[in-house]
N, C-alpha and C positions, 0 to 999 in steps of 0.2 A: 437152695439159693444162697448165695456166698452178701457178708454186708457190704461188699463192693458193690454186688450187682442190686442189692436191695438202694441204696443210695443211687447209685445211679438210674434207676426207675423214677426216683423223685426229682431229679432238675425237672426243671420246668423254663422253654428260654420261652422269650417276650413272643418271639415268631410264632411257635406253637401255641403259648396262649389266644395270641390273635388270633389265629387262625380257628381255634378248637371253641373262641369266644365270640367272635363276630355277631353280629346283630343280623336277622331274619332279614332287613330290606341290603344291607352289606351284601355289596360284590368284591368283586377281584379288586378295583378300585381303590377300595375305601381301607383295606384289609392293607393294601401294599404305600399308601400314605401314612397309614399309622408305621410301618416299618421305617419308611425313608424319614420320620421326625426322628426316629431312635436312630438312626444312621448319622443323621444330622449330628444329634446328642454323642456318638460316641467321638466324634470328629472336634465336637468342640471341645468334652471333657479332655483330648488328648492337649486342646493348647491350655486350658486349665489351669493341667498337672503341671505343666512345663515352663508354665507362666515367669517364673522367676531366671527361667535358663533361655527360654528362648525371647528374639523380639517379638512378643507381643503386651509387655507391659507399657503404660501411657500413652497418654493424650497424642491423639490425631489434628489438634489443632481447631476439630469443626463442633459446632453446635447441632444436636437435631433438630427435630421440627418442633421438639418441647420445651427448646432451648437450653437442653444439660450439653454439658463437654460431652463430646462421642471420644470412648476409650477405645484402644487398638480391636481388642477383643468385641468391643460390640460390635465391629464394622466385621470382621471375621463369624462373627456366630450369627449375623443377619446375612451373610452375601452364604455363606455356606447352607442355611436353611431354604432361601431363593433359589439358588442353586441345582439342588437336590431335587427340587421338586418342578423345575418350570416346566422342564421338557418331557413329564414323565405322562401326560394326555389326561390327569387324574384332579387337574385342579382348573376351575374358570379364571380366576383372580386370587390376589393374596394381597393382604394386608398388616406392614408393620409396625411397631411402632417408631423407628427408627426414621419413616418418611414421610412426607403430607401427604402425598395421596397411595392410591392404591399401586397396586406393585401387577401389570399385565404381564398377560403369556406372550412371550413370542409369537409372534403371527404365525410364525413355520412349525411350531404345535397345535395338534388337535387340542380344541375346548374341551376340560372335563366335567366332572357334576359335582367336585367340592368347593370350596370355600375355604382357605387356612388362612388366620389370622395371628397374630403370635408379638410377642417380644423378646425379641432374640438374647437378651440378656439382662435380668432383671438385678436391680442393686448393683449396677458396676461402677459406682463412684468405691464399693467395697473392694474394687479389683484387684488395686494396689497394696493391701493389707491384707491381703489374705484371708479373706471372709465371705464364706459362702457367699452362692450368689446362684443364680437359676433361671432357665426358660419359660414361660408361659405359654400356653398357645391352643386355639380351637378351631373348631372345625361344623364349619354350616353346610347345608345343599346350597345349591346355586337358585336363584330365584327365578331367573327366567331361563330358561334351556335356548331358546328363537337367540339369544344375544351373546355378545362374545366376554363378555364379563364387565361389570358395571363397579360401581360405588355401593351401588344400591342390592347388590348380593352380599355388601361387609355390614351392612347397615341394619343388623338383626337383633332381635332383643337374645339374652340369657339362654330363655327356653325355647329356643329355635336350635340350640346346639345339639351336632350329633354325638360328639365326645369332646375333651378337651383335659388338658395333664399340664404337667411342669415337669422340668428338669432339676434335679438340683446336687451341684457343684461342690462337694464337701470332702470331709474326712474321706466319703467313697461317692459316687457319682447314685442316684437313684431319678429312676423313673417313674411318673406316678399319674395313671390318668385312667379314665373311665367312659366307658359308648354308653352310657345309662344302664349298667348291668352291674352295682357297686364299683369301687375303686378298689386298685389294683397295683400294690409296687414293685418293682425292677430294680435290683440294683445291679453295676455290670462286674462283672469279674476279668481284672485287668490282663490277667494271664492267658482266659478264653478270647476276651474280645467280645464278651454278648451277655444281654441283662438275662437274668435268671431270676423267677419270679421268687420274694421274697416276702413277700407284705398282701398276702392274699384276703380280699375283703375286710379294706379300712373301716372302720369305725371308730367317729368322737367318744373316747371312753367318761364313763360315769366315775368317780367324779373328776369336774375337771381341774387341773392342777394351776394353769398359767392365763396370766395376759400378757398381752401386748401393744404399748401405746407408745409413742415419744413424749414422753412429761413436759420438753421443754415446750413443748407449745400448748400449756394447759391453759393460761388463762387468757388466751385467743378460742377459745372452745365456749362452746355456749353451758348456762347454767346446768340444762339438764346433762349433759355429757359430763361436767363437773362432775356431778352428782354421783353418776353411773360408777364413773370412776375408782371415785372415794368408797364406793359402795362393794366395789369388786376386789379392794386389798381391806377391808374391815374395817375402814372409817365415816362409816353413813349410820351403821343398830344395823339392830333388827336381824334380817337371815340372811345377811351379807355372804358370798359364800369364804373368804381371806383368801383369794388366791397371790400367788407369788409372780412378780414382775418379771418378764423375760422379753428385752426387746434387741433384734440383732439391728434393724436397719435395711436387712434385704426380706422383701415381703413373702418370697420363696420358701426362705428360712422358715422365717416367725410362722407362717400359715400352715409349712411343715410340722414341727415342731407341737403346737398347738392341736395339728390331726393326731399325729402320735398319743399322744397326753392327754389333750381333753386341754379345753381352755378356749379364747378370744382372743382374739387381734380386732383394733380399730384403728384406723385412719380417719377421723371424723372432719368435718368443717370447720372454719374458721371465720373469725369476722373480717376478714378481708380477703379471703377464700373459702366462699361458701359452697363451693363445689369441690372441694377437697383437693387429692395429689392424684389418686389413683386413675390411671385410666378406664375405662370402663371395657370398650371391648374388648383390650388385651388383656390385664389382668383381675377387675372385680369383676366379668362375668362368666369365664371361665374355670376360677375357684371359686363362686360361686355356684355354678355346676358342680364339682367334686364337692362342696360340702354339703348340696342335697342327698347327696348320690351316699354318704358315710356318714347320713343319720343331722347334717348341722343344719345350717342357715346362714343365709349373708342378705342383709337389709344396708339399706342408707341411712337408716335413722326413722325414715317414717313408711319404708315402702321394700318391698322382695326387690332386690337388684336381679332376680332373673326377667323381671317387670318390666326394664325399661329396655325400650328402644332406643339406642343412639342416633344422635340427630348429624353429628359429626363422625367423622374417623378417629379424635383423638378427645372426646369428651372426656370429661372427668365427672368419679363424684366421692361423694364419700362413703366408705365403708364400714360394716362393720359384721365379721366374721367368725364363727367358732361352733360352740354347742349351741345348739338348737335354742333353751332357755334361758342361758346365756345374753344372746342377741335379742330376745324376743323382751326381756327385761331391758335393756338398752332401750328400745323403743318407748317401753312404758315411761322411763326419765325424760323420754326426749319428748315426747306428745305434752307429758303434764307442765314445760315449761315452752 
């Protein structure tokens, strides 16, 4: 056997892994949604890449329902993810974060039996600057089958998930997401056209290298997070571990980055926002899912973010995400104050 052909034994595209990977209760269904998100994905990496040549750079003039500017690109990487998926008989409802309420099938589609929840473009105030940026998005059963899709199939805690990934938009486009069976990365090869697995069974590595915080909103933070803090660059004693700072701004990035490596990301509360930035359904409880899944943990401060149930479509809370020990000392700070 010639090294051509031995290399070529070893691609692995995302289609075959689906398929070779799927979960025991996965049908046809569930197998060809996880593809149409990567279909999505390649569609959007394409305006991305082109961002600077084609129009799709800035402001559309409107605010979402979270009240940020909506960039060109969000509106393109939400209607192309809707899109993709309405008419294809495989979803009841879908929810983004881009709109107040949920996002129905067309009546002239059959009802399906998932659930996709998503944010079609995460960190795009970075759009203009060229700085990574990425998709979020899960995937529940439908709760009631009798009904044509409700509110009340988006409204699922964490560990109701049956897989859920991000997208992320950089130096090269990579895809990264998991059905409960470890995580799994993708990145795509521009020349083929199709991710090719490259990041087979993630894990938060020992030790961990980085965090990730915005410092400028440190002393709106409560004492114990102070603490936490000081405590994770080597200004608290004791067995602090000195990790190094690393924060981008797109929560894609940073939580990337951090899987890679080993390390925390937080978004914590505030005393005028004690429910923090992140959204919950779209993206703390769907990377949340992925850092069970590769060994980590993701808490609020006093409780497993796969715990709660949203009581809303667009709650928020606070996060905090990475190695497993990591977070779980985070807590410790936050309890004793």
């Amino acid at each position: 056997m010639t090294n051509d052909m031995k290399f070529t034994r070893k691609i692995v595209t995302i289609e075959r892994f689906i398929l070779e990977h799927q979960p025991d209760y996965a049908r046809g269904d569930f197998t060809n949604l996880l593809y149409d998100i990567a279909m999505a994905a390649k569609m959007i990496a394409n305006k991305t890449t082109r961002a600077g040549l084609a129009d799709i750079l800035g402001s559309v003039g409107n605010t979402n329902v979270q009240g940020e500017e909506q960039q060109r690109l969000d509106v393109y990487a939400d209607k192309t993810i809707y899109r993709l998926v309405d008419h294809t008989n495989r979803v009841c409802v879908m929810a983004s974060e881009e709109h107040e309420d949920i996002l129905e099938i067309p009546p002239e589609f059959q009802k399906g039996r998932y659930v996709l929840v998503y944010d079609p473009l995460d960190g795009s105030s970075n759009i203009d600057v060229n700085i990574s940026i990425g998709t979020i998005f899960g995937v529940f059963k439908c709760v009631d089958w009798a009904r044509r899709g409700r509110v009340e199939d988006c409204l699922q805690a964490g560990n109701q998930l049956l897989a859920a990934g991000y997208v992320l938009y950089g130096s090269s486009t990579m895809l990264v997401y998991s059905t409960g069976q470890g995580v799994h990365g993708f990145t795509l090869d521009p020349h083929i056209g199709e991710f090719l697995l490259s990041h087979p069974n993630i894990r938060f590595p020992e030790p961990p290298q980085y965090y990730s915080v915005n410092h400028g909103n440190f002393s709106k933070w409560s004492g114990g997070t102070q603490d936490f803090v000081r405590w994770l660059h080597g200004g608290y004693g004791g067995d602090d571990p000195q990790l190094s700072e690393r924060y981008i701004g797109s929560l894609v990035a940073d939580f990337h980055r951090n899987l890679l490596r080993g390390g925390v990301f937080l978004y914590p509360g505030e005393e005028n926002k004690p429910e923090g930035k992140i959204r919950l359904l779209y993206e703390a409880a769907p990377l949340a899912f992925l850092a069970q899944q590769a060994g980590g943990f993701a808490s609020n401060g006093t409780e497993n973010v796969m715990d709660i149930t949203p009581q809303n479509l667009h709650q928020r809370t606070p996060i905090i995400v990475g190695n497993r020990w990591l977070v779980q000392k985070a807590e410790e700070f936050i309890r004793q104050t």
